[in-house]
N, CA, C and O atoms as a Maestro MAE file, in Angstrom:
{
 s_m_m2io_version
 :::
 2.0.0
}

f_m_ct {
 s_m_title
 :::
 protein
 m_atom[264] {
  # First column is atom index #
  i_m_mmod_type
  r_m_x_coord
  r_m_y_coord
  r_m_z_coord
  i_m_residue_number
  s_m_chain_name
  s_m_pdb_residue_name
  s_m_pdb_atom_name
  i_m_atomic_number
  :::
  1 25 -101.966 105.931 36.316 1 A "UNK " " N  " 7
  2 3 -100.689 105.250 36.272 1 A "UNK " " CA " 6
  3 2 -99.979 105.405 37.611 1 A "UNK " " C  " 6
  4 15 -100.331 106.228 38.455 1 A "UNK " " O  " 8
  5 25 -99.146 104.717 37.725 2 A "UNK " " N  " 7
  6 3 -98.566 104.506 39.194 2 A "UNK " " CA " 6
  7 2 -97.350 105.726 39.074 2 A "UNK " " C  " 6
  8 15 -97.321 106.676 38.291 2 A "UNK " " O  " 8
  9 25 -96.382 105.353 40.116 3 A "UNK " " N  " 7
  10 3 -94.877 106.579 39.715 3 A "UNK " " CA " 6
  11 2 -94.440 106.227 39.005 3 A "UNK " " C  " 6
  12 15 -94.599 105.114 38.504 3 A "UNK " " O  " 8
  13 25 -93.488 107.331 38.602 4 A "UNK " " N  " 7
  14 3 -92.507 107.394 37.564 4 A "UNK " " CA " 6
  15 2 -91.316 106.866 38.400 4 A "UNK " " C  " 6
  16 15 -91.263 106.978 39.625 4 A "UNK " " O  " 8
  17 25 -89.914 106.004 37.274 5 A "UNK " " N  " 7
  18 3 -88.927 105.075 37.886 5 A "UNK " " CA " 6
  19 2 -87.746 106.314 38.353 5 A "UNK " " C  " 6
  20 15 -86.719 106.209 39.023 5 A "UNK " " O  " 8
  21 25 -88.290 107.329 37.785 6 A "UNK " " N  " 7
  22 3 -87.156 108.054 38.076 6 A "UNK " " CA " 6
  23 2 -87.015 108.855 39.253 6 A "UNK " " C  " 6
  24 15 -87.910 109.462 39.840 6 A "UNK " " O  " 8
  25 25 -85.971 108.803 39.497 7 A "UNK " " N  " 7
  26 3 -85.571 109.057 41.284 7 A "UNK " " CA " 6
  27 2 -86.075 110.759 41.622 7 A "UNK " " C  " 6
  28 15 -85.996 111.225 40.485 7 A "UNK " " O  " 8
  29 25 -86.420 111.629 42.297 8 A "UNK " " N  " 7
  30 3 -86.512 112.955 42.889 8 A "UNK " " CA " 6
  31 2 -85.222 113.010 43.334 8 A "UNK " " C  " 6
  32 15 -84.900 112.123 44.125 8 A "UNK " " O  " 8
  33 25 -84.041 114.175 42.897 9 A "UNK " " N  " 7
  34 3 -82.814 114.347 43.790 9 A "UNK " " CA " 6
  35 2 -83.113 115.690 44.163 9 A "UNK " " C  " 6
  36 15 -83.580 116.536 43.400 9 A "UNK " " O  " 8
  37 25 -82.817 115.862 45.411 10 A "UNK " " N  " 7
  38 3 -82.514 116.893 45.654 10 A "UNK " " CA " 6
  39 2 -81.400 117.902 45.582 10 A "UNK " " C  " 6
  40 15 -80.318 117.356 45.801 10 A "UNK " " O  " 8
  41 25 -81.294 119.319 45.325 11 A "UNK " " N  " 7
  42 3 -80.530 119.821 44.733 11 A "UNK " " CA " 6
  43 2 -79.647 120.960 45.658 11 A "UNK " " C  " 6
  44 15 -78.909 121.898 45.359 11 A "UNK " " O  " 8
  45 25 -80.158 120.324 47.033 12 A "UNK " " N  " 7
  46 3 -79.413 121.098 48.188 12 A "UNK " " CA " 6
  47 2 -79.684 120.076 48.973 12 A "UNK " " C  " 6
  48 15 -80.502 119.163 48.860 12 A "UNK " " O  " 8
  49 25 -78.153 120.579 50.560 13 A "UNK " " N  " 7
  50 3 -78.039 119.559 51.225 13 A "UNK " " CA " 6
  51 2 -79.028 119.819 52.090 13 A "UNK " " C  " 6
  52 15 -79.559 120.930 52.070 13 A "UNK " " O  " 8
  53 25 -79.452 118.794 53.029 14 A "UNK " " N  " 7
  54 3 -80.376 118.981 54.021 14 A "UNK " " CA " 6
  55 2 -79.718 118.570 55.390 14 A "UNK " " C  " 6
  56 15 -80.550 118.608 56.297 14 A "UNK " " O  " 8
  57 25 -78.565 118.219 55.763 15 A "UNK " " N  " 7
  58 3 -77.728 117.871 56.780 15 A "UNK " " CA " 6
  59 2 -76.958 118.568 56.792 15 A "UNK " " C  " 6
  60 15 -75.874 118.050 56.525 15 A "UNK " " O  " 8
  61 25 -76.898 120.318 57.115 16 A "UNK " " N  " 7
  62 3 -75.514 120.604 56.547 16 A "UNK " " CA " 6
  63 2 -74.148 120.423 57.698 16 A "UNK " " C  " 6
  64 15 -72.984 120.787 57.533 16 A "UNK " " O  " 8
  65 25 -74.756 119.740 58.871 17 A "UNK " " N  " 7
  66 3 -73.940 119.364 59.846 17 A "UNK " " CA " 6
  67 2 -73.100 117.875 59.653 17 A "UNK " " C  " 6
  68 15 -72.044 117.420 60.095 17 A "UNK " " O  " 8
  69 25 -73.837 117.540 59.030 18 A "UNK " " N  " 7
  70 3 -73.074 116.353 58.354 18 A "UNK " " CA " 6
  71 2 -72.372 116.340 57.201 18 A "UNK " " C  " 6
  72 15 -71.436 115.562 57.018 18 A "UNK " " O  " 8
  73 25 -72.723 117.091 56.449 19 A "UNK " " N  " 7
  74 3 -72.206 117.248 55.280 19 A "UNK " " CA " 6
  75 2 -71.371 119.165 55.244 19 A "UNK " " C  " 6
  76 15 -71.598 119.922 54.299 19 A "UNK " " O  " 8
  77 25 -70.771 119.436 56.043 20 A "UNK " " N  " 7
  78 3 -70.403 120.721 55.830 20 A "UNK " " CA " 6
  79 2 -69.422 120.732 55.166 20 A "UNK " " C  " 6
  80 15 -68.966 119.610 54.943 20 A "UNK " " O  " 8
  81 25 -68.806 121.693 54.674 21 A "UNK " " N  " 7
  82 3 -67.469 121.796 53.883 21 A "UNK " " CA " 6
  83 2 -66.345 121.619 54.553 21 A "UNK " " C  " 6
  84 15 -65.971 122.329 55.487 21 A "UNK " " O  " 8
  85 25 -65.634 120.449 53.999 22 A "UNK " " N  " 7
  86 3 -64.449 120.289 54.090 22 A "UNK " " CA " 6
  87 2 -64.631 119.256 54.602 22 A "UNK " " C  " 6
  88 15 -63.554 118.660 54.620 22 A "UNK " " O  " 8
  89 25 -65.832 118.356 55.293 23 A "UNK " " N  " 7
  90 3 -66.250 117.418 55.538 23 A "UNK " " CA " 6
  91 2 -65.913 115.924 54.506 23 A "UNK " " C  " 6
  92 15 -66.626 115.660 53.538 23 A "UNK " " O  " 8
  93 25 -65.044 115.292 54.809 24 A "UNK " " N  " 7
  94 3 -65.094 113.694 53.745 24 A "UNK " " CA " 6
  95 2 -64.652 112.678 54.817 24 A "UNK " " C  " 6
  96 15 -64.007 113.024 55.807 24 A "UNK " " O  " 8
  97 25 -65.011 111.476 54.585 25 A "UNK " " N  " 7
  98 3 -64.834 110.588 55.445 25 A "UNK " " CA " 6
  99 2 -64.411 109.702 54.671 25 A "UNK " " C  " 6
  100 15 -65.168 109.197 53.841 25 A "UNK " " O  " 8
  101 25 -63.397 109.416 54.761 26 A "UNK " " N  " 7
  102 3 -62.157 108.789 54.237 26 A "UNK " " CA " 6
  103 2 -62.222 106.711 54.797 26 A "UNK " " C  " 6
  104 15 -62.255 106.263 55.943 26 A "UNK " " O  " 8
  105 25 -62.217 105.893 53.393 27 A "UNK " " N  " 7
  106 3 -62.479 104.801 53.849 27 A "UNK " " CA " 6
  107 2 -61.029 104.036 54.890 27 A "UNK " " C  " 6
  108 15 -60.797 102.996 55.508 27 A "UNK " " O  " 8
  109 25 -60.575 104.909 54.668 28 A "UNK " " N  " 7
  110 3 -58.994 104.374 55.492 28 A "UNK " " CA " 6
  111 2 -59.112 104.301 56.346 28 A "UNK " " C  " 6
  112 15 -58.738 103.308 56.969 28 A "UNK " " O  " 8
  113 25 -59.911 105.662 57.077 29 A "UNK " " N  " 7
  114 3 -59.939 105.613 58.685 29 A "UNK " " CA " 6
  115 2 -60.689 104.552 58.902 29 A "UNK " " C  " 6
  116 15 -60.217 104.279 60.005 29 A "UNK " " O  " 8
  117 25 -61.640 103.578 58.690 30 A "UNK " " N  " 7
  118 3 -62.252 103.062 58.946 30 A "UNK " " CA " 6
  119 2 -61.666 101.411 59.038 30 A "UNK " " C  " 6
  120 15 -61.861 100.499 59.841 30 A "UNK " " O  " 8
  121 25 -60.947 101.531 57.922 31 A "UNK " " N  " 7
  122 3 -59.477 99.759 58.204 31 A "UNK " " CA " 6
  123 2 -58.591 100.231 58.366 31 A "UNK " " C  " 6
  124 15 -57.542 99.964 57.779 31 A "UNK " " O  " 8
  125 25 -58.810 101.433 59.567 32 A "UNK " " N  " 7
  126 3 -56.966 101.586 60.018 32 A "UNK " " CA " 6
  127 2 -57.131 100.442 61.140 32 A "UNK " " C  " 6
  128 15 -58.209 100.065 61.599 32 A "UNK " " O  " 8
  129 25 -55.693 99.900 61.541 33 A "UNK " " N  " 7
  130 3 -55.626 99.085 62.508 33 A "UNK " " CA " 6
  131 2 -56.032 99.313 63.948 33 A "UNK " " C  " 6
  132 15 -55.943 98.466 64.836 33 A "UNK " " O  " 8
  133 25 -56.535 100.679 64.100 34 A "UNK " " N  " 7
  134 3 -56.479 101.132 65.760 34 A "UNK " " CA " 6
  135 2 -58.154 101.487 65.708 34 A "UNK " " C  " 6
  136 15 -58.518 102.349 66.507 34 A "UNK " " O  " 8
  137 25 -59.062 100.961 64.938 35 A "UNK " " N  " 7
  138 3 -60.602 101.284 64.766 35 A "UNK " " CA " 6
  139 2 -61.249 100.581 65.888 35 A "UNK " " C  " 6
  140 15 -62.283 101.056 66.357 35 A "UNK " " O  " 8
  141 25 -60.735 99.479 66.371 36 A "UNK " " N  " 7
  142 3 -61.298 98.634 67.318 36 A "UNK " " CA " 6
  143 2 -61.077 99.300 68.768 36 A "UNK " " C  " 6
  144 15 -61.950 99.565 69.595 36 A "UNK " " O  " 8
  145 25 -59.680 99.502 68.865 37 A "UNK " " N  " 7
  146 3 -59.379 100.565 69.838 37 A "UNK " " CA " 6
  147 2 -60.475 102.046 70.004 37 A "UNK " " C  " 6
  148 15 -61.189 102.462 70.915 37 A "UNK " " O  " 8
  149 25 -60.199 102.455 68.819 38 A "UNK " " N  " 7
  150 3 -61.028 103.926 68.842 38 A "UNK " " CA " 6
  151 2 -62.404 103.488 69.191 38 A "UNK " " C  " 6
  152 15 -62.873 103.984 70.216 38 A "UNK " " O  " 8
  153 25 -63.029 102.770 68.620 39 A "UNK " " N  " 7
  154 3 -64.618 102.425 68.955 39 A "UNK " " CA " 6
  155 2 -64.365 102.236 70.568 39 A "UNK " " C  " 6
  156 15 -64.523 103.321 71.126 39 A "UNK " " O  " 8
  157 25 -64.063 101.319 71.368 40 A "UNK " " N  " 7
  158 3 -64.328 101.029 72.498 40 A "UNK " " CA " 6
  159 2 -63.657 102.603 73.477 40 A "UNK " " C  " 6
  160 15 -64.194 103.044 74.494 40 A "UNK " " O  " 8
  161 25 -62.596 103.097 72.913 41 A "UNK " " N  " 7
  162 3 -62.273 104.062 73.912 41 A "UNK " " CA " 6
  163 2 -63.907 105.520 73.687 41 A "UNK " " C  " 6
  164 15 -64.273 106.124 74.695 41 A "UNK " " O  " 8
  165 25 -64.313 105.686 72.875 42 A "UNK " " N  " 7
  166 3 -65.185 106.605 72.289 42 A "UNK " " CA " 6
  167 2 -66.759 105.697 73.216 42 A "UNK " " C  " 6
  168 15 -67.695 106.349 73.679 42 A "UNK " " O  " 8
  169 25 -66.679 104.287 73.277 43 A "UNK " " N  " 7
  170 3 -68.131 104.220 73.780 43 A "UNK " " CA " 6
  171 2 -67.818 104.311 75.323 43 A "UNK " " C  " 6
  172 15 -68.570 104.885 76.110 43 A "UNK " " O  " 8
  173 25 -66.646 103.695 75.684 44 A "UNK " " N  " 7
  174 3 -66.280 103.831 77.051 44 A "UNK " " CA " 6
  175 2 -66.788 105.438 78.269 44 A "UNK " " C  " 6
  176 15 -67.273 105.717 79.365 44 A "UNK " " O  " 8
  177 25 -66.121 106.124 76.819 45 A "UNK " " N  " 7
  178 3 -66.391 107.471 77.516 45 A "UNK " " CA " 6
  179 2 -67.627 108.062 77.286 45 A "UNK " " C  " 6
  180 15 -67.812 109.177 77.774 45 A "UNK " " O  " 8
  181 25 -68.688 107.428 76.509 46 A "UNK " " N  " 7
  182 3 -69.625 108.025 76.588 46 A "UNK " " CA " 6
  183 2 -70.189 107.581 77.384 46 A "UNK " " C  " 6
  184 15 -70.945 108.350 77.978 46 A "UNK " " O  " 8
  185 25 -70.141 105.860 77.924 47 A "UNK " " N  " 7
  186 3 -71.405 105.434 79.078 47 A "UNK " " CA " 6
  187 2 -70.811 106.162 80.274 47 A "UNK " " C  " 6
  188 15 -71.724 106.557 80.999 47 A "UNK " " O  " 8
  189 25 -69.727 106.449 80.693 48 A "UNK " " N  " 7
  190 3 -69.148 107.198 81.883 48 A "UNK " " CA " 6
  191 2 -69.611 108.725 81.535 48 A "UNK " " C  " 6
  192 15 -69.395 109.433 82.519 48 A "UNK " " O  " 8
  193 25 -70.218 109.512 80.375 49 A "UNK " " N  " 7
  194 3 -70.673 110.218 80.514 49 A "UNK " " CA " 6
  195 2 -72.121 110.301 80.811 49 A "UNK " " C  " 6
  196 15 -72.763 111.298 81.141 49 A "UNK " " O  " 8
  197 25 -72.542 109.038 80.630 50 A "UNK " " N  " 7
  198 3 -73.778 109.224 80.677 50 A "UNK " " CA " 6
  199 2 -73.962 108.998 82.467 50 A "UNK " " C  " 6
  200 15 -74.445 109.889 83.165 50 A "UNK " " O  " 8
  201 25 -73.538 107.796 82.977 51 A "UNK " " N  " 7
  202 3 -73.437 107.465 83.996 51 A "UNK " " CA " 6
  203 2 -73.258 108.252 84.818 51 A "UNK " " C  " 6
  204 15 -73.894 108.073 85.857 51 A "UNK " " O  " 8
  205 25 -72.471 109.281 84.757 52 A "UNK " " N  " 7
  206 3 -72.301 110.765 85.449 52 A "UNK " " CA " 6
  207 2 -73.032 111.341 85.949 52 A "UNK " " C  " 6
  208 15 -73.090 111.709 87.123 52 A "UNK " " O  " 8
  209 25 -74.094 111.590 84.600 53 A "UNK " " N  " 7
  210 3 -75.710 112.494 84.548 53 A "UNK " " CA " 6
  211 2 -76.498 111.674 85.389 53 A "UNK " " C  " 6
  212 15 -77.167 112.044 86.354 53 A "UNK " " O  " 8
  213 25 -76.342 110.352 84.871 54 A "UNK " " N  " 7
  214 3 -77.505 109.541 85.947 54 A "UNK " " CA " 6
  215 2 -77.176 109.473 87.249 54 A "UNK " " C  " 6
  216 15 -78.070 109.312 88.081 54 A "UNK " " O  " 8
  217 25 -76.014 109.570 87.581 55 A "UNK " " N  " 7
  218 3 -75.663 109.791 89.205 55 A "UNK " " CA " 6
  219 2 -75.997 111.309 89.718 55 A "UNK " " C  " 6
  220 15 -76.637 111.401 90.766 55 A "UNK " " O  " 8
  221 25 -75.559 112.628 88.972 56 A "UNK " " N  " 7
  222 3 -76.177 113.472 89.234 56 A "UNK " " CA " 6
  223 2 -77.210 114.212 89.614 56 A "UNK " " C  " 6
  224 15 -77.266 115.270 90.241 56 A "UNK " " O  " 8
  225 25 -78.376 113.216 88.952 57 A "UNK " " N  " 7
  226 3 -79.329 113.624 89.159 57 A "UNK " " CA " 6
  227 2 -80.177 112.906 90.096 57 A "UNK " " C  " 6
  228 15 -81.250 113.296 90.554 57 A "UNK " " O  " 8
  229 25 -79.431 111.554 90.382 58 A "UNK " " N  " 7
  230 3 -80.070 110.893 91.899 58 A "UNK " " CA " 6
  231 2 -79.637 111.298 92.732 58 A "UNK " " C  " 6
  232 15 -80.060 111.057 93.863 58 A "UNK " " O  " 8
  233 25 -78.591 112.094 92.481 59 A "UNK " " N  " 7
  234 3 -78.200 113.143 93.705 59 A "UNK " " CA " 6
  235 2 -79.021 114.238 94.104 59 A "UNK " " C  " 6
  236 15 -79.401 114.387 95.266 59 A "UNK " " O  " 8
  237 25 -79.347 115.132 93.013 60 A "UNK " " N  " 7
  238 3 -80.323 116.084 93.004 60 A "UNK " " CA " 6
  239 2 -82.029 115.392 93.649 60 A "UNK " " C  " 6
  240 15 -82.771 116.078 94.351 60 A "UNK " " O  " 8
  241 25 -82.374 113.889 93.198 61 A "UNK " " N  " 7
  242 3 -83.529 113.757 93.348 61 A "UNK " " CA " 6
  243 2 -83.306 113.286 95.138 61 A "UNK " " C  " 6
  244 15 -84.274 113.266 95.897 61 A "UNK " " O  " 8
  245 25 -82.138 112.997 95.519 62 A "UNK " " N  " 7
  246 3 -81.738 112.596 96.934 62 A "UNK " " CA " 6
  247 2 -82.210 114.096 97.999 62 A "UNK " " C  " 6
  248 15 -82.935 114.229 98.986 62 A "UNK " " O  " 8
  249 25 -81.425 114.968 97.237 63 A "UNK " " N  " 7
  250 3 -81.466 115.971 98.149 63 A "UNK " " CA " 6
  251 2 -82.778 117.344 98.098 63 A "UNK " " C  " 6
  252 15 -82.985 118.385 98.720 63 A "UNK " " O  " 8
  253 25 -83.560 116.433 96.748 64 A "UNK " " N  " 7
  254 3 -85.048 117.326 96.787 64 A "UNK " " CA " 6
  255 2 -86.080 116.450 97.762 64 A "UNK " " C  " 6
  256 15 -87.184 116.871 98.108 64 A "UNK " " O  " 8
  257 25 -85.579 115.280 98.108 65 A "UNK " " N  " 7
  258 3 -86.539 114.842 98.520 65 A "UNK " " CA " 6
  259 2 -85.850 115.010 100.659 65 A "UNK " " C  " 6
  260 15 -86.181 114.195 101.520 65 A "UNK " " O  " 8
  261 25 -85.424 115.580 100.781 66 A "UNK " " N  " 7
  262 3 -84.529 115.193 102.194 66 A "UNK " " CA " 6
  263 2 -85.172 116.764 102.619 66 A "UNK " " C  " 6
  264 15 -84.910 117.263 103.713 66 A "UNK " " O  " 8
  :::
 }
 m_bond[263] {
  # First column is bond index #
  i_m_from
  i_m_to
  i_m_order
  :::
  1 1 2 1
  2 2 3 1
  3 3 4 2
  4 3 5 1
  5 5 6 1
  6 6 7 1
  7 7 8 2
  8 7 9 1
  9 9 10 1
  10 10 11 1
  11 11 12 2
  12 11 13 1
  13 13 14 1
  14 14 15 1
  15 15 16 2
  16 15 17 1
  17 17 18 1
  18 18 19 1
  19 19 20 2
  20 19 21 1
  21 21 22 1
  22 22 23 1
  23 23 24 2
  24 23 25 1
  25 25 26 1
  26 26 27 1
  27 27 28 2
  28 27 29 1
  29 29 30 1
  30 30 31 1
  31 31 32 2
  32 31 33 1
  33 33 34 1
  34 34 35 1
  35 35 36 2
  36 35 37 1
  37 37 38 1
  38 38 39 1
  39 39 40 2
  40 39 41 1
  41 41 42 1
  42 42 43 1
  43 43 44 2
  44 43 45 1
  45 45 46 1
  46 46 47 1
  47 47 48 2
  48 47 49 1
  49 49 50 1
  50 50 51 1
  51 51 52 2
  52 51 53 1
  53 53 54 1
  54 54 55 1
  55 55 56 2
  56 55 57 1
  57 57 58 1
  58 58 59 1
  59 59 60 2
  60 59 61 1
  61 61 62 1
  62 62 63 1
  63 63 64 2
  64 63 65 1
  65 65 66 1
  66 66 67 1
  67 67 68 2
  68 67 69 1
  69 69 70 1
  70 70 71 1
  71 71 72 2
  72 71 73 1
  73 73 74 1
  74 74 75 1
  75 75 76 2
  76 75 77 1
  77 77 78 1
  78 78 79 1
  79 79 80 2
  80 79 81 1
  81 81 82 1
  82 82 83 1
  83 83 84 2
  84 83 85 1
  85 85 86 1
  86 86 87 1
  87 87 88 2
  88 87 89 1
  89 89 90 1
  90 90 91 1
  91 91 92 2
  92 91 93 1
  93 93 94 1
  94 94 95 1
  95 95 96 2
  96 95 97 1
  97 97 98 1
  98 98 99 1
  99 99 100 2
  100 99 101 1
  101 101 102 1
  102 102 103 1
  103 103 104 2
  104 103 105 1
  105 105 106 1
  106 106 107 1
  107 107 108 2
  108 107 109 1
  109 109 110 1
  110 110 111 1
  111 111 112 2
  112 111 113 1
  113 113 114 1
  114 114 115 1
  115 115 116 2
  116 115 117 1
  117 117 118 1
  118 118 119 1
  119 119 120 2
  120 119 121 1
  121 121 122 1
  122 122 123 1
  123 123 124 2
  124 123 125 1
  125 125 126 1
  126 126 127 1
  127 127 128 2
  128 127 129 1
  129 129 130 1
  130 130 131 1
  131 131 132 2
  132 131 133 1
  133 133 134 1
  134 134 135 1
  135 135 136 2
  136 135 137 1
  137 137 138 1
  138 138 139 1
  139 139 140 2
  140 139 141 1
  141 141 142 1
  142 142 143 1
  143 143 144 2
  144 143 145 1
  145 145 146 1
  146 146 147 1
  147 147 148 2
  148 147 149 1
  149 149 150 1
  150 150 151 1
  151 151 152 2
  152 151 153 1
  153 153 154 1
  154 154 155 1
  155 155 156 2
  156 155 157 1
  157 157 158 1
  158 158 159 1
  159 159 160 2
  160 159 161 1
  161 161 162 1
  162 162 163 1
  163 163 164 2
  164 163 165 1
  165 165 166 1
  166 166 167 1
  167 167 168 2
  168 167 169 1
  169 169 170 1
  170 170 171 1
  171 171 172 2
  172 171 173 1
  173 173 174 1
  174 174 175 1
  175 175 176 2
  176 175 177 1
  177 177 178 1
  178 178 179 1
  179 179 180 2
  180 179 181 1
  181 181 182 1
  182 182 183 1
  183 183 184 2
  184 183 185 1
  185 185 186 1
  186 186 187 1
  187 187 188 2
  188 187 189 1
  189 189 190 1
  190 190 191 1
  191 191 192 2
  192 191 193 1
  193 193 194 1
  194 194 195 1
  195 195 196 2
  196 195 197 1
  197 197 198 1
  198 198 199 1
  199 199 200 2
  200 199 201 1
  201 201 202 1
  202 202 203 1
  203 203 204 2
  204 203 205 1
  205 205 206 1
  206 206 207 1
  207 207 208 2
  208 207 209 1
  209 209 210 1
  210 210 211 1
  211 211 212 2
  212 211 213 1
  213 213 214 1
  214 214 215 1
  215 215 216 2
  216 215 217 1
  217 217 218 1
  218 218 219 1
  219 219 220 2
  220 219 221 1
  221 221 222 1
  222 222 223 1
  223 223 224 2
  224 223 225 1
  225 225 226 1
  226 226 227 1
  227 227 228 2
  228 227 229 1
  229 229 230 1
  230 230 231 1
  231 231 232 2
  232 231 233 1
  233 233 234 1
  234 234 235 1
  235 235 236 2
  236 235 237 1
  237 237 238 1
  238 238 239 1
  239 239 240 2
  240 239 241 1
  241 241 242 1
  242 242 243 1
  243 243 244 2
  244 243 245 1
  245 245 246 1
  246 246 247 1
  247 247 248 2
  248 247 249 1
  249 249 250 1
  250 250 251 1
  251 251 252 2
  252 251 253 1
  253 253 254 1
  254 254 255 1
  255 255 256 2
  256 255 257 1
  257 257 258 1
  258 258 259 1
  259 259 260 2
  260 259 261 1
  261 261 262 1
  262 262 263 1
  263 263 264 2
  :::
 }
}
């Protein structure tokens, strides 16, 4: 016979970084009016973080190779 319909749950978390205590994510924050704002200021600063590293290290590969 093939599987059974019934689901396997697990009975502990396996993310507990995602799911830690005190952890809830609230659907409000998500249609608050300033979400569009928050998204672009949050990716903004991450490609300027990233961009950082990648300049850093053509710096480093500048001055290993000199």
């Amino acid at each position: 016979m093939g599987r059974s319909a019934h689901a396997v749950v697990r009975a502990t978390v396996d993310h507990l970084e995602m799911d830690g205590p005190g952890t809830m994510h609230l659907i409000e924050d998500d249609l608050s009016e300033a979400w569009v704002d928050d998204l672009a200021r949050d990716g903004v600063a991450e490609i300027e973080r990233y961009l950082a590293k990648h300049l850093a290290f053509l710096a480093y590969l500048d001055e290993a190779s000199a």
